[in-house]
N, C-alpha and C positions, 0 to 999 in steps of 0.2 A: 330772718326774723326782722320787727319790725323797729327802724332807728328811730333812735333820740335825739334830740335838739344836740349839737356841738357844744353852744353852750353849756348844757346838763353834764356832758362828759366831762367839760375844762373843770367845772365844776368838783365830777368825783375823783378825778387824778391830783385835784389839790388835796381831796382829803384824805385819798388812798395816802400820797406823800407824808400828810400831817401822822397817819394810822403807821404809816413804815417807821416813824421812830419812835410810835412805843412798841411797836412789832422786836425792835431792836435789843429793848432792855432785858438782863439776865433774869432768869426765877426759873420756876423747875418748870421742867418742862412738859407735863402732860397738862399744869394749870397755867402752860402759856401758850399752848396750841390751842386748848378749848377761848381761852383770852382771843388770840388773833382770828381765831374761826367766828367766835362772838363781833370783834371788832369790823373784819372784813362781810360779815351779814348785813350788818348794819349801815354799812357803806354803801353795799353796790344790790341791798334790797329791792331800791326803787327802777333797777335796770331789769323787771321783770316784774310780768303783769296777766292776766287773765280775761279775756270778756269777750261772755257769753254773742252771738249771732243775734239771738232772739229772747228775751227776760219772759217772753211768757210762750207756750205752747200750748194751744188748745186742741180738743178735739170733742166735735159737737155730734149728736146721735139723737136720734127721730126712736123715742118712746114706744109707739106705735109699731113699728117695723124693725126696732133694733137692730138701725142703719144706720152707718156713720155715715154723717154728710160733710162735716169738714174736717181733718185732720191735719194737725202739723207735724209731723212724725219724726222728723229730723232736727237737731240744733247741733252748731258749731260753737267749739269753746277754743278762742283763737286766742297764742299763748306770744306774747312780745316780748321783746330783749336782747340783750348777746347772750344768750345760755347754750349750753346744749345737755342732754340728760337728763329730757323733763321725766316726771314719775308724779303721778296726780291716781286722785281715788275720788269716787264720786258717792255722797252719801244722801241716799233716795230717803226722805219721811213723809210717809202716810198722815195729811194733817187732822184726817176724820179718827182712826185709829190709833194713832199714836205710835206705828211701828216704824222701823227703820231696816233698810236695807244696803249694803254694803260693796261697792264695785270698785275693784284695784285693778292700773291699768296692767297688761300682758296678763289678766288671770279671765279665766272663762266665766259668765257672766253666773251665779249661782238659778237664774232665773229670766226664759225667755222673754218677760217683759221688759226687760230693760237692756241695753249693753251700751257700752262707751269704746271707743277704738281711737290710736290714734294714726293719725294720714300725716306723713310726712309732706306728700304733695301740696296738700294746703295749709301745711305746717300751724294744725289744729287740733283735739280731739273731737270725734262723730260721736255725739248722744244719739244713740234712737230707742222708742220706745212702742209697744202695743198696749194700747189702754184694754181696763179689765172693762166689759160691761153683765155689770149684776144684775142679778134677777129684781132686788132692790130698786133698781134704774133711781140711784142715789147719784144727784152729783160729789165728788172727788177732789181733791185737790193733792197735791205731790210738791214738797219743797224740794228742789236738786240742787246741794252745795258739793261745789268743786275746789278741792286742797291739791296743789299743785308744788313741788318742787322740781331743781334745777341749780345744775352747775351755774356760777356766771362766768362769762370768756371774756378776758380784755379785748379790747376792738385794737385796733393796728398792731395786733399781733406782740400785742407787752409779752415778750416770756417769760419776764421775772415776776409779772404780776399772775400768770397764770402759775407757775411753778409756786408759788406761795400758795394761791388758792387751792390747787393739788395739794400742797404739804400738809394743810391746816382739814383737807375735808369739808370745806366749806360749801353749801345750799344756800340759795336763796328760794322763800316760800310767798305763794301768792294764792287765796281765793278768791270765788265768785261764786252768784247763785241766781238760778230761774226757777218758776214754778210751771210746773204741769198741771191744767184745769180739763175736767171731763165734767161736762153740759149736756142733759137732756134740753132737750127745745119741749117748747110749751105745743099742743095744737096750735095752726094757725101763726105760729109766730115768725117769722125771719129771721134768718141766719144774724144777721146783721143788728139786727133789736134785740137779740140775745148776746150779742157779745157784748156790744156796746152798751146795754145796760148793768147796772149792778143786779150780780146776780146773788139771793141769800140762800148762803147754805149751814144746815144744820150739821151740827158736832159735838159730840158730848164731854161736859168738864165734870169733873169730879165736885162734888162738896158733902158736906156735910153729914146732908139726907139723903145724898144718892145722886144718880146720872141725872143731870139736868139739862135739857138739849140748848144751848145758845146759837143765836145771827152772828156770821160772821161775813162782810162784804167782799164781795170777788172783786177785785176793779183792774185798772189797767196797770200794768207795770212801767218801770219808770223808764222813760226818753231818754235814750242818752246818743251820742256823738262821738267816734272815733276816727280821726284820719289813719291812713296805713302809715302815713311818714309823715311827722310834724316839719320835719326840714329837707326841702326838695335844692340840691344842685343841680343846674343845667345850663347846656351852651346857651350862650346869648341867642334871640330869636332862633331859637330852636325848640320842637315840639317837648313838652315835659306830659306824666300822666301822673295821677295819683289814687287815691280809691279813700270814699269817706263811709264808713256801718252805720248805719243808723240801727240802734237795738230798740224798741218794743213797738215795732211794728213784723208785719210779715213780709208786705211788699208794698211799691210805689203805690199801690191804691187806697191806702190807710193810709197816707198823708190829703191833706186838705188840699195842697195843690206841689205842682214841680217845686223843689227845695232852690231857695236863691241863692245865686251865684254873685257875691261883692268882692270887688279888691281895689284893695289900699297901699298905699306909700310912694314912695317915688319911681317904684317900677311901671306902677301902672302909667306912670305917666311916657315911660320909654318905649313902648309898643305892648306891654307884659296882657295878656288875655287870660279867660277861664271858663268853661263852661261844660255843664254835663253832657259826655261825649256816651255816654251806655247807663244802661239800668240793667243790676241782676238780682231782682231780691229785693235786701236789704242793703245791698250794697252801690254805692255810687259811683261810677267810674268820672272821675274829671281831669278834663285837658285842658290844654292851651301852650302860648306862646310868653318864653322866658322873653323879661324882659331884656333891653340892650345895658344896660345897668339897674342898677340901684336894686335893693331888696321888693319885693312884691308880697303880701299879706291877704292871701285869699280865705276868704268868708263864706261859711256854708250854714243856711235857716233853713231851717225844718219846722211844720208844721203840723201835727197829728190831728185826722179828721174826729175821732170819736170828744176829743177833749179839749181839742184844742190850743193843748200845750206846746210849745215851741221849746225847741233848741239848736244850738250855736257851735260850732266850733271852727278850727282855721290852724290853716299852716303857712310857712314861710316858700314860696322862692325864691333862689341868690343865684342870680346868673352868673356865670362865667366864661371871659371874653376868650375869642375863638384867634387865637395868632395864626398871620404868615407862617408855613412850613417852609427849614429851610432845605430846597429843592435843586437839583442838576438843574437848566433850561432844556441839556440835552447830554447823550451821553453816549460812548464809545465802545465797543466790545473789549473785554480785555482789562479792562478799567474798572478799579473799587471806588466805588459812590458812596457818600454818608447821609443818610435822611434823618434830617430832626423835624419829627411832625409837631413838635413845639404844643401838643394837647395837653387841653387842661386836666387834673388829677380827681377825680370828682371823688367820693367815697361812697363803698357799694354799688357801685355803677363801673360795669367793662368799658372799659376802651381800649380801641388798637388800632394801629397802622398798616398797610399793607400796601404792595405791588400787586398791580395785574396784568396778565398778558392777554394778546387780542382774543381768546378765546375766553376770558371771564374767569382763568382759574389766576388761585391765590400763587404767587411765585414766592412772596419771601414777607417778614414782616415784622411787628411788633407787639403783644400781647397785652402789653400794658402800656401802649405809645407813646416808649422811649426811642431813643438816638437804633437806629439798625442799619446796613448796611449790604451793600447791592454790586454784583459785578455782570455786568451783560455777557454774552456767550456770543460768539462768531455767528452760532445760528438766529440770533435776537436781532442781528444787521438788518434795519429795514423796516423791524416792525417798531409799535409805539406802547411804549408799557403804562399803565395808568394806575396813580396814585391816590389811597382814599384813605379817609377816616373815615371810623364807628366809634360811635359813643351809645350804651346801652343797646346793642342792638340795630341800631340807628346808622345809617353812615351819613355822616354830617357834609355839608357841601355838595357843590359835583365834582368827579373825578378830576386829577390834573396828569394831561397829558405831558410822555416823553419822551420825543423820538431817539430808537437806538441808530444812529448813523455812523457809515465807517468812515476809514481816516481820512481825511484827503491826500492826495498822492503827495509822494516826497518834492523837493524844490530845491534846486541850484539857486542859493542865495546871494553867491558870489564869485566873481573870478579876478585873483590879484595877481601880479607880476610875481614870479620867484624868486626872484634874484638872480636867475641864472640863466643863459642864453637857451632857449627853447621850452624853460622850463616854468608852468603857472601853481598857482595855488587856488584848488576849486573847493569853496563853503556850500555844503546842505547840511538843509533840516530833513527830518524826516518824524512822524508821529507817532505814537502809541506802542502796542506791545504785540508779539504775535507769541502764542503760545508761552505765555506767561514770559518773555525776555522784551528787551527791550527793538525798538523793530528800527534796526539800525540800517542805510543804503550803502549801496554801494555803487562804481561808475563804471557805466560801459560806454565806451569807445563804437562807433553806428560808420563812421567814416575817418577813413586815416590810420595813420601808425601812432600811436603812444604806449607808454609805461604808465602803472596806475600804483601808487601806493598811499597806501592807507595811515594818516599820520595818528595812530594810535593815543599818542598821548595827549592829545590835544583835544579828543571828546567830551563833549557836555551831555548831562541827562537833567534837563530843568522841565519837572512834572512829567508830561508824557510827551514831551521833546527832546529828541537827538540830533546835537549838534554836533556836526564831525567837519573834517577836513582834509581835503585828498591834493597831493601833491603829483603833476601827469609832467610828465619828461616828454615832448611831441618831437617827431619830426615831420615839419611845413604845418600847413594849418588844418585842422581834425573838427569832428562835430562828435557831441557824446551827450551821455545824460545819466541821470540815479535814479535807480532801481530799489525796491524797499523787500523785506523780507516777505511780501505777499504777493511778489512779480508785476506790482503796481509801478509805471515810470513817469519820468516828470517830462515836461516839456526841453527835448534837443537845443542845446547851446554849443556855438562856435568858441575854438579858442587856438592861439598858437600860432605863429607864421612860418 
């Protein structure tokens, strides 16, 4: 559904708070549930809203042939908020006759002229209609008000503010309304010079002496302006989208010209862009580039060819800066890695983190790009795994490579006197882990007689280092070396006389 300004929200959670202590006070309780269901409408009212696609719908018909030549058949009543459990009913009046008709949404339409349905997928209700054509060949006109209720849901998941609104039953209610026009065209006339002019049509009122038929003008309905999101977050120079409706027109060609694109504040001055990137309808898709700071205040004019009239509206972008992840440069099989992708939290908007391996599938990751964590496999020796962010969809950056490399072979560090006639003391290191233990060496003897033991107590494990020390008993002088638990050796040293 569509968000609200942050400010808006700080806004109703100060007065939800103020509403929570009279929510608090004792009195009976079926006239303090109806109280806080009262109090809580009236709160989070304006968190839900209605409007229409299109405020007028016509459909024009050639007299002569009793041919319809322009038809708008379809209209969208697109419903905003945090709600969910909307339930709306649409009440059709005939404004020549004076009758009314009655449509309740999940109920079957009492009459194939009209129906209302709602589409999750474009999380709207679908009006469509078939105009009557009379033998009369009378033009028509149809008022369509739409009454809409709906739960309202806290945003970041408040459960005690939802749990209240469950307890109390509480609805928030919103309508709107369009009119449906049915137009004979004159001989000779253009589609276009009929609509765009006022058309008079007869309807009869009541008085005194009887049906008196009075002009009543058809004209255009009124312009309005809605962006999908009045407040856009997005990474610093990084792509943002948004979509603005333009209602009473049908499409881009009932505007006078392309709707301009202005932006203001200090973003603009940091790289921040915008410009209509599609046209669907009535609808305006527009992009660009977040700026590297500062707020960005994009500006949309519209101007209607038949009248003239113009209108304005505008939303916010607030960049958010894109941090250093903190990353391996490179990394060991065997070995637990910690990745902080360090991404910003945007709201209503996916983000994640992930590993990938040389074939482009996902190895491990983070859903909502926090802290996760990585152990490469023996079989990963070699290859280079590559780390990304998404945001929205998006994968921000380019990938950051990291190669899995094995250990390096173990290493005689040192050889000291033993104190005792024949007898040395030999220091290695040795690295990492082999099947999850610690991948500790041991000494072979290559030439020569010696004794080899293992001075057990004297081992270090500092991170994925094994320091150990071997005490060798020689007789005359010997060449040897260390061997690690993956039959990996170091380079042969001399020791002993």
């Amino acid at each position: 559904m569509r968000r609200r300004p942050q400010r808006r929200l700080v806004e109703i959670y100060f007065v939800l708070y103020l509403a929570a202590l009279v929510l608090l006070l004792p009195g009976n309780d079926s006239f303090e549930k109806e109280k806080q269901s009262a109090i809580l409408t009236a709160v989070l009212q304006q968190s839900f809203n209605a409007i229409p696609e299109q405020p007028v719908l016509n459909c024009i018909i050639d007299p002569q042939a009793s041919k319809v030549i322009r038809f708008d058949s379809v209209n969208h009543i697109l419903f905003g908020g945090y709600v969910k459990d909307i339930q709306y009913e649409a009440i059709i009046e005939d404004q020549f006759a004076g009758q009314t008709l009655r449509l309740v949404s999940n109920e079957t339409s009492p009459t194939p002229m009209f129906s209302i349905k709602y589409s999750s997928a474009l999380q709207a209700a679908r009006f469509s209609w078939k105009p009557p054509i009379n033998s009369e060949k009378r033009n028509r006109t149809f008022l369509v008000k739409v009454i809409a209720s709906a739960v309202p849901v806290a945003s970041e998941g408040n459960t005690e503010l939802n749990n209240l609104i469950r307890s109390t039953g509480t609805r928030v209610k919103t309508e709107t309304s369009f009119s449906l026009n049915v137009v004979y065209s004159q001989s000779g006339e253009s589609i276009a010079t009929r609509i765009d002019t006022v058309i008079m049509q007869t309807q009869p009122v009541n008085t005194a002496s009887g049906a008196v038929p009075i002009q009543t003008a058809l004209t255009y309905g009124a312009l309005t302006a809605q962006p999908q999101l009045e407040q856009i977050q997005a990474i610093a120079a990084q792509i943002w989208n948004n979509s603005v409706f333009i209602g009473g027109i049908n499409s881009s060609a009932d505007l006078k010209r392309t709707p301009i694109i202005r932006i203001e504040g200090s973003g603009a001055q940091q790289g921040g862009t915008a410009e209509i990137s599609d046209v669907r309808g009535n609808q305006f898709i527009i992009s660009g580039k977040a700026p590297l700071s500062g707020l960005m205040k994009v500006m949309v004019t519209a101007e209607r060819r038949g009248d003239g009239k113009q209108i304005s509206t505008s939303f916010i972008i607030e960049p958010q800066p894109l941090l250093q992840p903190f990353l391996p440069t490179e990394m060991n099989p065997g070995v637990l890695y910690t990745f902080d992708p360090r991404m910003p939290q945007i709201q209503g908007t996916e983000s994640k983190a992930l590993l990938r391996d040389p074939r482009g599938n996902e190895l491990v990751g983070s859903q909502r790009g926090g802290i996760f964590t990585f152990t490469p496999s023996l079989s990963d020796t070699g290859k280079t795994i590559s780390f990304e962010r998404w945001v929205g969809g998006r994968r921000i950056g380019q990938p950051i490579n990291i190669s899995v490399k094995d250990y390096p072979a173990p290493e005689i560090v040192e050889i000291l006197p033993g104190g005792q006639e024949n007898v040395i003391h030999v220091r290695t290191r040795s690295f990492g882990l082999v099947k999850g233990k610690k991948n500790e060496a041991k000494i072979e003897v290559v030439e020569g007689n010696a004794t080899v033991r293992d001075m057990r107590g004297s081992i270090q494990y500092i991170d994925n280092i094994t320091l150990q020390i071997f005490k060798i008993t020689t007789i005359g002088t010997i060449k040897f070396r260390a061997y690690d638990q993956r039959g990996v050796r170091s380079a042969v040293r001399k020791g002993g006389e």
